[in-house]
N, C-alpha and C positions, 0 to 999 in steps of 0.2 A: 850474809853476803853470798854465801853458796845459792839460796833461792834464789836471790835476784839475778845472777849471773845464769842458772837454767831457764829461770823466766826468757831473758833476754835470749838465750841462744833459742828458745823455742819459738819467739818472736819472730828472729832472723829467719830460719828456718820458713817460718809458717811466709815471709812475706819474700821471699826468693823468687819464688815462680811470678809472681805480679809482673803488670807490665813494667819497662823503664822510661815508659815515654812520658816526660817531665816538661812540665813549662816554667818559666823563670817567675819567678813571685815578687809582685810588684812590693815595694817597701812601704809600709806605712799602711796598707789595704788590707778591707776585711776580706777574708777569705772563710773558707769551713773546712774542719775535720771530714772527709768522705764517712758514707754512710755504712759502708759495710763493711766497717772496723773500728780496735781501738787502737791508738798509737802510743808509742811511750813517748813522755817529755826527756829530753837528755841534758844534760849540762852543757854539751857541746854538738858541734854540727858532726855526729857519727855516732855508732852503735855502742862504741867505744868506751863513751862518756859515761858518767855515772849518771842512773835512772831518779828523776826529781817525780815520778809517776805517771798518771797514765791521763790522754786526752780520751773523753769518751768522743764517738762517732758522732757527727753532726752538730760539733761545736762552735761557735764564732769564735776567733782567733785574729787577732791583729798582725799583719806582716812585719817583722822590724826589719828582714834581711836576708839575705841568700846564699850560702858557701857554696860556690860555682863546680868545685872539687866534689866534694861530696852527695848535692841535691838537697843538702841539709836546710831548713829553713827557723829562722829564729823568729817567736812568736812572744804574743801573751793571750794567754786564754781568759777563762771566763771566771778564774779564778784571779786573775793578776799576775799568774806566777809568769816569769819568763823563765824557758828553755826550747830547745831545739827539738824539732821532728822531723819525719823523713818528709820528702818535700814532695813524694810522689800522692801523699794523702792529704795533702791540702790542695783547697780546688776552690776556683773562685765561685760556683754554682752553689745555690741556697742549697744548703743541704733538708733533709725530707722534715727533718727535727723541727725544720723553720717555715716550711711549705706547709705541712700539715694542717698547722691553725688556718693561717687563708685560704687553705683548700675547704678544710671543713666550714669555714663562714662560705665560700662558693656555693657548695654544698648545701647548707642549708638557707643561704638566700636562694638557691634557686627551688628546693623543697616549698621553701615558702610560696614564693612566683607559682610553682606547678600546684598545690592545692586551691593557692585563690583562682589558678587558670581553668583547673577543675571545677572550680565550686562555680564559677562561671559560665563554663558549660552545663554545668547541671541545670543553674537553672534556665537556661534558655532551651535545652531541652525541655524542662518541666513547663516555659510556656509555649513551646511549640505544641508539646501534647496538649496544653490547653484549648489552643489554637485550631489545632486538630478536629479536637473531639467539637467544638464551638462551630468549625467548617462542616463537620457530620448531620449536627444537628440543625444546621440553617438548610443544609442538603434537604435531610428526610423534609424539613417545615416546605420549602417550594416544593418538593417532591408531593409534598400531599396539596398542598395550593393549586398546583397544578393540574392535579388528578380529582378536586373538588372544584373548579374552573369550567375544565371538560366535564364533568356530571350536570352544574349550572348550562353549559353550551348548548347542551342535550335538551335539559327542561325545557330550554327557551325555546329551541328549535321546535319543541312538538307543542310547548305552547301556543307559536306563532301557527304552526303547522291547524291547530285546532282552533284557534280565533280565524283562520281563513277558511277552513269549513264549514265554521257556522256562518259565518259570512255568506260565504255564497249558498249553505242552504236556508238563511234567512232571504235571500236574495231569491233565490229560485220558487220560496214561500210564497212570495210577493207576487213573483210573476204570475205563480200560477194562481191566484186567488183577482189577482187582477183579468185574467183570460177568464174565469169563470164567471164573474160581475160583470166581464163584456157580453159575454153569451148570453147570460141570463138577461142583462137588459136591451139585446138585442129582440130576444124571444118576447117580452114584455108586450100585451097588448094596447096598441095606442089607443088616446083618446081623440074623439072625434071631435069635428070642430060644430060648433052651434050651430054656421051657417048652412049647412048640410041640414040641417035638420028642416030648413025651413021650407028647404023645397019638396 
């Protein structure tokens, strides 16, 4: 008896300085044990009561009522038990106890979302490099097309350049082979005609 009564005055003690700003507790509504404590269950709405035990922090607790005097609020936790706690510790906000799991499913659906978003990235990176290196290499391939083109350009050029040289010196061959077959058959001695002879 003696424990439970130090228990209690240490309790008191320890939750004295806490705020007193209280909101009225709907009846009938779940509410939660706040998170950064534990509270005593009491038989009655005060400190007064005899201790039925303890609520641990971020429990679901069902409203049944509210001693307006006091701040005291009658519950049933998650045990069934009904008794009363201070009213300053129950809060209609999910406590973390209960947040936690859907935080950690957030959490790791969005884990999930970020590696497939990664792995998505990666490989579009991996076909840009592709892409890349395929651009490089069609590069060098015209690069050298081009540069075997212009050497082609050139052949042809001095090709053409040498078909019109012989050209005109098979041309100029002519001519002059022609001028010398004139000379010479100009020079050519003629023949006389019979009737010259007769006279």
């Amino acid at each position: 008896m003696l424990k439970r009564f130090l228990i209690s005055v240490t309790c008191a003690l320890f939750l004295l300085p806490i705020s007193q700003a209280n909101a009225q507790q709907s009846q009938g509504e779940t509410q939660y044990i706040s998170d950064d404590l534990f509270t005593f269950l009491h038989s009655g709405p005060g400190r007064n009561y005899r201790i039925l035990g303890s609520v641990v922090a971020g429990t679901e607790v069902k409203v049944l009522q509210t001693d307006s005097d006091s701040n005291y609020v009658e519950i049933v936790d998650d045990k069934d038990r009904t008794g009363w706690v201070d009213g300053e510790f129950v809060s209609p906000e999910k406590s973390l106890r209960e947040l936690v799991p859907g935080l950690q499913q957030q959490l790791a659906d969005a884990t999930r979302s970020n590696n497939a978003q990664q792995g998505e990235n990666d490989s579009l990176r991996q076909q840009f490099s592709e892409l890349q290196a395929q651009n490089n290499t069609l590069t060098k391939q015209l690069k050298t097309l081009e540069e075997q083109n212009a050497d082609f350009s050139q052949k042809l050029d001095a090709a053409d350049q040498t078909a019109k040289m012989q050209w005109f010196t098979r041309g100029g061959i002519v001519a002059l082979i022609s001028l010398i077959l004139g000379v010479i058959i100009a020079y050519l001695p003629k023949k006389r005609r019979k009737s010259d002879t007769w006279m």
